[in-house]
C-alpha positions in Angstrom: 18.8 0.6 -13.2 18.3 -1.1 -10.1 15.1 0.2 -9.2 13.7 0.0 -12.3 14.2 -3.5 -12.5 12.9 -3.9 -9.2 9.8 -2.1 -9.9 8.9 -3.7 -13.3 9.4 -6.9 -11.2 6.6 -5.7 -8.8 4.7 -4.5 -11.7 4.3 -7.6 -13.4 3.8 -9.8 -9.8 1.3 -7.2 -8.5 -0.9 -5.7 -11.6 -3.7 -8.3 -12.1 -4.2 -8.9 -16.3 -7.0 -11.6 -15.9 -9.8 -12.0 -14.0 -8.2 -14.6 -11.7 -5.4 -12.4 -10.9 -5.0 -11.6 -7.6 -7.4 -9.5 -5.7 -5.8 -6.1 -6.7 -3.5 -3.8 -6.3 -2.6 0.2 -6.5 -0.3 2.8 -6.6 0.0 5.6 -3.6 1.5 9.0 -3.7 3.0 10.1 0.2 2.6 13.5 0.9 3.5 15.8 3.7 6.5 13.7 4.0 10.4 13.6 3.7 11.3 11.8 2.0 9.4 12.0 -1.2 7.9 8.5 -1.7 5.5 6.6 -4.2 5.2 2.9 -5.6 3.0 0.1 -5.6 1.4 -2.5 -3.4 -1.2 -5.0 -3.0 -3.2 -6.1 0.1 -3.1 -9.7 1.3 -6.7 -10.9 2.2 -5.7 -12.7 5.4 -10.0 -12.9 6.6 -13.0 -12.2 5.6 -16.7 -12.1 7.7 -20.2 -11.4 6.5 -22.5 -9.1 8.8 -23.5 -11.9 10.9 -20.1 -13.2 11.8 -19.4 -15.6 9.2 -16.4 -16.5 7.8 -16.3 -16.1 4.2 -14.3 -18.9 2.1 -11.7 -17.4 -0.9 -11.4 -13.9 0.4 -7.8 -13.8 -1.1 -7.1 -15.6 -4.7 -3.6 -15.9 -3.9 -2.8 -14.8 -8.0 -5.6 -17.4 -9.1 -4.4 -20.0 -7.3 -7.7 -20.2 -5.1 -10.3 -18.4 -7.2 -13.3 -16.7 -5.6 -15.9 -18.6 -7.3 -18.4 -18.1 -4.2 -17.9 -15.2 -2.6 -19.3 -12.1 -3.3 -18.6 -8.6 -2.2 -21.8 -7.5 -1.3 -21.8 -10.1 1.5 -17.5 -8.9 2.6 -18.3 -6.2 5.9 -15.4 -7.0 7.8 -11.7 -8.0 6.5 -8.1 -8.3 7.7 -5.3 -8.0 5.6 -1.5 -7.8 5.1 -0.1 -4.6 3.1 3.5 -5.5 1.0 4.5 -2.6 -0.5 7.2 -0.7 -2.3 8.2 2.7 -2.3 10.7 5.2 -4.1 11.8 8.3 -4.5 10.7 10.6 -7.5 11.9 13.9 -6.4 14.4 15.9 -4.6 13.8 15.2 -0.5 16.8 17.1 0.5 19.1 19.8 -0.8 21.7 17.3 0.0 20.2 14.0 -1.6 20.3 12.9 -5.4 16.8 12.0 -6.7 15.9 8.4 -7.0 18.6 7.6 -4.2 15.7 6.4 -1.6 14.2 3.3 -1.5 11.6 1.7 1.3 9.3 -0.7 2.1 6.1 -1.3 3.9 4.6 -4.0 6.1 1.6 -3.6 7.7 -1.5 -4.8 9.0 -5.0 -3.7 8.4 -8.5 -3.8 10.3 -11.0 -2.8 7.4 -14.6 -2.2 8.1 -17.4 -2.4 4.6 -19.9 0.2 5.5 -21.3 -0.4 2.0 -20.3 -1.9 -1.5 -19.0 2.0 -2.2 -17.2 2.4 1.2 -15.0 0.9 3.2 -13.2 2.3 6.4 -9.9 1.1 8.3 -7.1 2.0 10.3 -3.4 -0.5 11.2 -0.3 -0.4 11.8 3.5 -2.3 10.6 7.0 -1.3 9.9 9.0 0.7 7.2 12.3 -0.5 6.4 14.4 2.3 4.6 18.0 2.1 2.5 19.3 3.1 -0.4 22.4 5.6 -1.9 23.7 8.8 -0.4 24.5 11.9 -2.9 28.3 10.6 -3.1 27.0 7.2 -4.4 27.5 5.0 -1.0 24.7 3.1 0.5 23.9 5.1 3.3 22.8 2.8 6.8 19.8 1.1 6.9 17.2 1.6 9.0 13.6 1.2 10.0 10.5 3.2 11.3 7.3 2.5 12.7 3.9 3.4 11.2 0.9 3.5 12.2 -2.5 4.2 11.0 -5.5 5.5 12.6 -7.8 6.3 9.2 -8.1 4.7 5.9 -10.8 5.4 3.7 -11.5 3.6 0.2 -14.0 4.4 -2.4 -15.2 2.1 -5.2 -17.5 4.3 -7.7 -18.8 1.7 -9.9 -20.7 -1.4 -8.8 -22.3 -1.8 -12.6 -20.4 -2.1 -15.7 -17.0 -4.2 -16.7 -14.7 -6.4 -14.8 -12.1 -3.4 -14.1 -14.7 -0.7 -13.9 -16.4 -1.9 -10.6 -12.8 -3.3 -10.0 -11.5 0.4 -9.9 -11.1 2.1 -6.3 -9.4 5.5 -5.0 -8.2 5.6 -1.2 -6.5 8.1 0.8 -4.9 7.5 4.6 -3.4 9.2 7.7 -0.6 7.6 9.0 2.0 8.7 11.7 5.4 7.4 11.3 7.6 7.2 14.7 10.6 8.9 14.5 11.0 11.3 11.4 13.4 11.6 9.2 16.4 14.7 8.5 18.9 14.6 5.9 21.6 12.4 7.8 19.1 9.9 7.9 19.9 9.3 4.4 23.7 10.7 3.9 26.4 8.7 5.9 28.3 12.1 5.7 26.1 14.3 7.9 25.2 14.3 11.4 22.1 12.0 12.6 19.7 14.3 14.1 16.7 12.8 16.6 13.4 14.1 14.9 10.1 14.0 16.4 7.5 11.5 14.3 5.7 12.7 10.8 2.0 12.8 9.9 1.7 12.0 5.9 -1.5 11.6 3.8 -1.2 9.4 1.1 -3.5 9.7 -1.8 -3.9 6.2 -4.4 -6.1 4.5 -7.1 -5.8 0.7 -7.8 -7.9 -2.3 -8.8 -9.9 -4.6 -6.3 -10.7 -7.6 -8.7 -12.9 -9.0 -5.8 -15.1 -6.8 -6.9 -16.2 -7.9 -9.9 -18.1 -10.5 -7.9 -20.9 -7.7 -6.9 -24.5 -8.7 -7.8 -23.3 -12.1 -8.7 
């Protein structure tokens, strides 16, 4: 019940429902990895620079606080941002863990390069913090990983049509996160094993508001 609360809690801070929401957010699927993860999150638009070098004003609407009325992003070819995000599990990781017992989070920084209004290509790095409930129903300890990310790559079909159609993007990422996991990690009752780092891909759709800006 916990969770659920949490996550409607994201769902309504992070899903935009106007057109001065802010600048988007989406939902990511990890795979190749143990645990089983997915949830939602939403990158912070720290800065923005045209092809020449200059700065461009309201990258980040901060939730329509400080709406984009001049920018446009046909003109966006570099950006930094933060990534908040939210994770939990939705399957079985271990033999020895209940479902929906593993919660984490993830912090990160991002280096994103606009090749084109369709493409966009990054790579960063941050910290996972991990906790939650072992199979016997006590909170097993918490503890936190490093991640980092050598590729993302984001793809925005639609650059005609409504608000939330050119809004619409898909991305998928390689990240490497330091020092694995095994199933003591996340039960208090086994032995903590040392476990070499995991490579995940994680596969996600969300909106990109900004871009309803294109052409304008």
């Amino acid at each position: 019940m916990k969770r659920l609360t949490l996550l409607l809690v994201l769902a309504c801070a992070l899903v935009p429902g106007t057109a001065r929401a802010n600048s988007g957010t989406f939902w990511d699927w990890l795979y190749g990895l143990d645990p089983k993860l997915t949830g939602i999150g939403t990158d912070i638009h720290l800065g923005c620079l045209a092809a020449d070098g200059k700065f461009i004003e309201h990258c980040e609407e901060a939730w329509g606080m400080r709406p984009a009325r001049s920018m446009r992003i046909a003109d966006l070819k570099h950006e930094i941002d933060f990534r908040v995000a939210y994770f939990f599990e939705y399957g079985h990781s271990y033999p020895s863990t209940n479902a929906d017992s593993i919660h984490a989070w993830k912090f990160m920084g991002i280096y994103r390069y606009r090749a084109d209004q369709h493409i966009s290509v990054g790579l960063g790095g941050g910290v996972m913090p991990f906790y939650g409930k072992g199979p016997d129903g006590a909170s097993f300890d918490s503890f936190t990983r490093g991640i980092w990310m050598p590729l993302s790559v984001t793809y925005a079909p639609a650059t005609k049509g409504g608000n939330f159609k050119k809004a619409f993007f898909i991305h998928t990422e390689a990240s490497f996160i330091t020092g694995g996991f095994s199933p003591g990690d996340f039960d208090n009752r086994l032995p903590k094993t040392e476990s070499k780092g995991e490579w995940n891909i994680s596969v996600g759709a969300g909106f990109d508001l900004r871009r309803r800006f294109i052409g304008r």
